[in-house]
N, C-alpha and C positions, 0 to 999 in steps of 0.2 A: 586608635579610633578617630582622631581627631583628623590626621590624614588621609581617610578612608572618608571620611563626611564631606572633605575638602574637595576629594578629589572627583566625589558622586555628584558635585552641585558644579564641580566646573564641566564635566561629563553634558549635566543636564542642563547648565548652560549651552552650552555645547550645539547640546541637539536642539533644543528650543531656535535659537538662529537659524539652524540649518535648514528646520524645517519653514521657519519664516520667509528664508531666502529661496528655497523651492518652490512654496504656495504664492511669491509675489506675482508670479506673471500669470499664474491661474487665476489669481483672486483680480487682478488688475483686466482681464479680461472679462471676467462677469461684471464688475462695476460698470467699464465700460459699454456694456453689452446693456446693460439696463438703461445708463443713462439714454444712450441713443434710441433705446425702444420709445421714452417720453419724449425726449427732445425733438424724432421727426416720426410722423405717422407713416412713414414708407422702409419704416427699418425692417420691421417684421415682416415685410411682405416677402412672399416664396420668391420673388424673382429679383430681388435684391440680394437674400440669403445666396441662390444661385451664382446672381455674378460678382458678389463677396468672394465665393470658392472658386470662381473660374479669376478673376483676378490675380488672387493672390496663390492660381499654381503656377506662374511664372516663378514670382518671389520663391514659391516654397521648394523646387527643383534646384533653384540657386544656391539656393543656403543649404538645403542637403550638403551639397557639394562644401560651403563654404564652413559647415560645419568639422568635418573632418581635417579641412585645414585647420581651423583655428584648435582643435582637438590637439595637434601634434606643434604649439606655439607658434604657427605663422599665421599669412594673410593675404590674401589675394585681393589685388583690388582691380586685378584685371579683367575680372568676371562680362561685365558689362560688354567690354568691348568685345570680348572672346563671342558671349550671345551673339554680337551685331555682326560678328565678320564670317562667324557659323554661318549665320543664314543670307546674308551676300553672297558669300560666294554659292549656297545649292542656288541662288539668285541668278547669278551669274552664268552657273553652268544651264541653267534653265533657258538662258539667253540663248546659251551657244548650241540648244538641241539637243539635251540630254533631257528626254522626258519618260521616262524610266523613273518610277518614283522610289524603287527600292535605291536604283543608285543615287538618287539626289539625297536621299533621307543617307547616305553613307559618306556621301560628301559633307553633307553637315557636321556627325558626328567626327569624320575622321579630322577635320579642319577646328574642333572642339577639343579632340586629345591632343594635337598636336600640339597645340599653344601651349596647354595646360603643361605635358612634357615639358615644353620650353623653360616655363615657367621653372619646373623641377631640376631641370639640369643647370638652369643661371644661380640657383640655389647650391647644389649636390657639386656639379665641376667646377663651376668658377668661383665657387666658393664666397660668392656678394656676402656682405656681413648679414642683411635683412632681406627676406623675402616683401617686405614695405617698400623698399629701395626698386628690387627688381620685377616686381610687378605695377611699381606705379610707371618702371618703363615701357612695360609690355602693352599695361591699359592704354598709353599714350600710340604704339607703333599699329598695336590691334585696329584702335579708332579712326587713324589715316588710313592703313589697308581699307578698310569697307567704305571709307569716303571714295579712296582713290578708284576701285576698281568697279564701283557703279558711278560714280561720276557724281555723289552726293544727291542722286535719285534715288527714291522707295522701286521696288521690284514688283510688281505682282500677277499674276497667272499663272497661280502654283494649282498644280493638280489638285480635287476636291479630296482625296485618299491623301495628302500631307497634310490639310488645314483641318479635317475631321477631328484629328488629337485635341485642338486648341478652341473647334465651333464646334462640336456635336456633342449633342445630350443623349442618357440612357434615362428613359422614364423622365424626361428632365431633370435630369443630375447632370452635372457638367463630364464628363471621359475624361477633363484633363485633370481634375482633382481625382479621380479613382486612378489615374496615372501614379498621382502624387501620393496615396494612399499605398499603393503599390511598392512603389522605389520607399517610401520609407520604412516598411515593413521589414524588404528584404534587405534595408543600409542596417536596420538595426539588427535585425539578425546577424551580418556581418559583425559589426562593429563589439556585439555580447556574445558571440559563440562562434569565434571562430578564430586561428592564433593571430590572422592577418587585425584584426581587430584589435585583440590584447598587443601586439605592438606598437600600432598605432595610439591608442595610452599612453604605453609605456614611454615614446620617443618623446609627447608632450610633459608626461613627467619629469623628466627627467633624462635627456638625452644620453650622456655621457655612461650613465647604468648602464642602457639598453645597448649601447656599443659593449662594454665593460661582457654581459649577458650574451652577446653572440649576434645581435639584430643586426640587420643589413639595414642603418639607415637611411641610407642614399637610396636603395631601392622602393624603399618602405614609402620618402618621398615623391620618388618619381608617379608613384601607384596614386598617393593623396591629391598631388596637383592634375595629375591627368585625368584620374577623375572627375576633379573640380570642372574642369574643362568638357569634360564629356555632359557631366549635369547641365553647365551652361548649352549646351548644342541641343540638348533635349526641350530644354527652357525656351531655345529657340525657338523650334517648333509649333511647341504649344504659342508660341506669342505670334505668329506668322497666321495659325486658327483663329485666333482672336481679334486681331486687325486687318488681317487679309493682306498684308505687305509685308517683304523683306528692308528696314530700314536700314540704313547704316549707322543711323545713333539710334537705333533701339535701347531703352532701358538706361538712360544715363545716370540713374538715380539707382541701379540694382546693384551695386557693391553696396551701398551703404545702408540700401535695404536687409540685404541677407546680412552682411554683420551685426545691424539692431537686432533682427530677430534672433540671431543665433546667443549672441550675448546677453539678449533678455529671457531667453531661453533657458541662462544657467551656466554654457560656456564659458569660459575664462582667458584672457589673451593670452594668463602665464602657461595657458597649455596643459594637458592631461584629465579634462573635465569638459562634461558637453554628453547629452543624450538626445534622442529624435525627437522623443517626445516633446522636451522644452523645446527644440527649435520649432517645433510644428505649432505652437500657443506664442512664440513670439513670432513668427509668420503672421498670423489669424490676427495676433494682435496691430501689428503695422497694418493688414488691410482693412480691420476694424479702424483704424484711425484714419487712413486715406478715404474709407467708403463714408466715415461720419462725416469728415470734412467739406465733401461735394455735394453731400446730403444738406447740409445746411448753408450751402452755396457758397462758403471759403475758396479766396482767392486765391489761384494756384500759388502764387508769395509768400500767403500764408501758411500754405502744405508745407511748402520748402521749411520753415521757420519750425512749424510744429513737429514736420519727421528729425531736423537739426536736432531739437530739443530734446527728444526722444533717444536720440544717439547717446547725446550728452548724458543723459542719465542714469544708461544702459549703463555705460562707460565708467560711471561713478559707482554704480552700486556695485561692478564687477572689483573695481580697488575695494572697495569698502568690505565686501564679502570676502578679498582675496586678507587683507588687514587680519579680520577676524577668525579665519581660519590659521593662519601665523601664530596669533595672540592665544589662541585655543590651544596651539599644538607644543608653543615653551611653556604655559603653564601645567599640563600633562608630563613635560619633563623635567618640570620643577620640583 
């Protein structure tokens, strides 16, 4: 009895953390969410709410992507540049008289997975120890390509049918959040009901199993990074509708975006943990924090400082949560 009482309290220990480490970034967004209702009398206003969600469907398209990564223990941090060299180049070929907007929107995409691939195979063939390693090379070569090949000029006179995704409202709701509402629907559908999903788990669990098991996961990666890349091409887009230009440093801060969100969302760097949901509330959350900051007229310096912070914490509570799940699971086998 005495070990059955032990074992029910470390149990309900257990779940008591777990659900605490779930409800953080729920509960950290309604705090939020209130304070800024007092703190500026234009919080609540419908046209702030709006470009709250047209803001942060950049970010939220990213981290899609960047969530699946880190799902299977890696890391992209070439996202950024991947968004900015995506839509340079439909930039580019817009230059050269392709104004065919199905093919420009396919040149972006196709210029989206291809990196992304890259990304997978500097992983999968050549075997880099860290995807950290080889993607903070790609972010570096991604970022020269878009300087280089627009001459570190913005792009613009994209057809109205490409920037629609990123400027037009339905009833005044932003199209590019019902985008976002969309792709995350069908990632999670993917990701809970389907085997390409359960693998991708699995390889974050535990790699070596899932080889052990039959999984192709060279494959498995190559599918996770090009997708990433493909979300960023999409990302692109919508951010093309919303400033009317293709830049070449567009987004220099959206690696670090999507990974706050994704990992205050619940993800874990050690891999095998991560659903849409959290990454969609720690999205909302970093644009709730960007939006409150310009709201109260903080100096871009200060954003930098506050989104840091932010990381940094993420960062912490993901050891802290990863600690206590360890601690939970020797004394279950104790």
């Amino acid at each position: 009895m005495g070990r059955k009482n032990l074992m029910a309290n470390i149990n309900l220990g257990k779940s008591w953390k777990e659900v605490a480490f779930k409800l953080a970034p729920l509960l950290s967004l309604v705090i939020l969410s209130v304070y800024l209702t007092f703190a500026s009398s234009n919080f609540l206003k419908i046209d702030n709410m709006m470009n709250i969600l047209r803001q942060a469907s950049t970010i939220a398209l990213v981290a899609l992507g960047m969530l699946i990564v880190i799902i299977t223990a890696g890391i992209d941090l070439s996202v950024g540049s991947i968004l900015a060299l995506s839509i340079v180049t439909m930039g580019v070929a817009l230059k050269a008289g392709v104004t065919n907007p199905l093919i420009l929107v396919l040149v972006c995409v196709a210029v989206g997975i291809a990196f992304g691939v890259v990304n997978g195979l500097l992983l999968t063939k050549l075997n880099l120890p860290h995807p950290f390693i080889s993607t903070i090379g790609t972010r570096n070569i991604g970022q020269g390509l878009a300087l280089l090949i627009t001459g570190a000029a913005p792009i613009i006179g994209f057809p109205k049918i490409i920037e629609a995704p990123g400027a037009g409202n339905v009833g005044g709701f932003p199209v590019s959040f019902l985008l976002v509402l969309v792709a995350y629907v069908l990632v999670h559908i993917m990701l809970n009901n389907t085997v390409l999903g359960r693998q991708i788990y699995s390889i974050g669990g535990n790699k070596e199993a899932a080889i052990v098991a039959g999984i192709n996961v060279k494959r498995v990666l190559l599918f996770v990074y090009g997708f990433s890349g493909f979300m960023c091409s999409l990302a692109g887009i919508i951010y093309i509708g919303r400033v009317g230009a293709a830049i070449p440093l567009a987004g220099p801060t959206t690696d670090m975006d999507a990974i706050a969100a994704v990992i205050i969302g619940g993800a874990s760097f050690s891999g095998g943990k991560g659903t849409v949901s959290g990454t969609m509330i720690g999205v909302l959350l970093i644009a709730l924090i960007r939006n409150g900051l310009n709201l109260m007229s903080a100096a871009s310096d200060l954003q930098y400082i506050v989104i840091g912070l932010v990381i940094i914490i993420a960062v912490f509570a993901d050891v802290v949560r990863t600690k206590v799940e360890e601690k939970a699971r020797r004394l279950a086998k104790a």
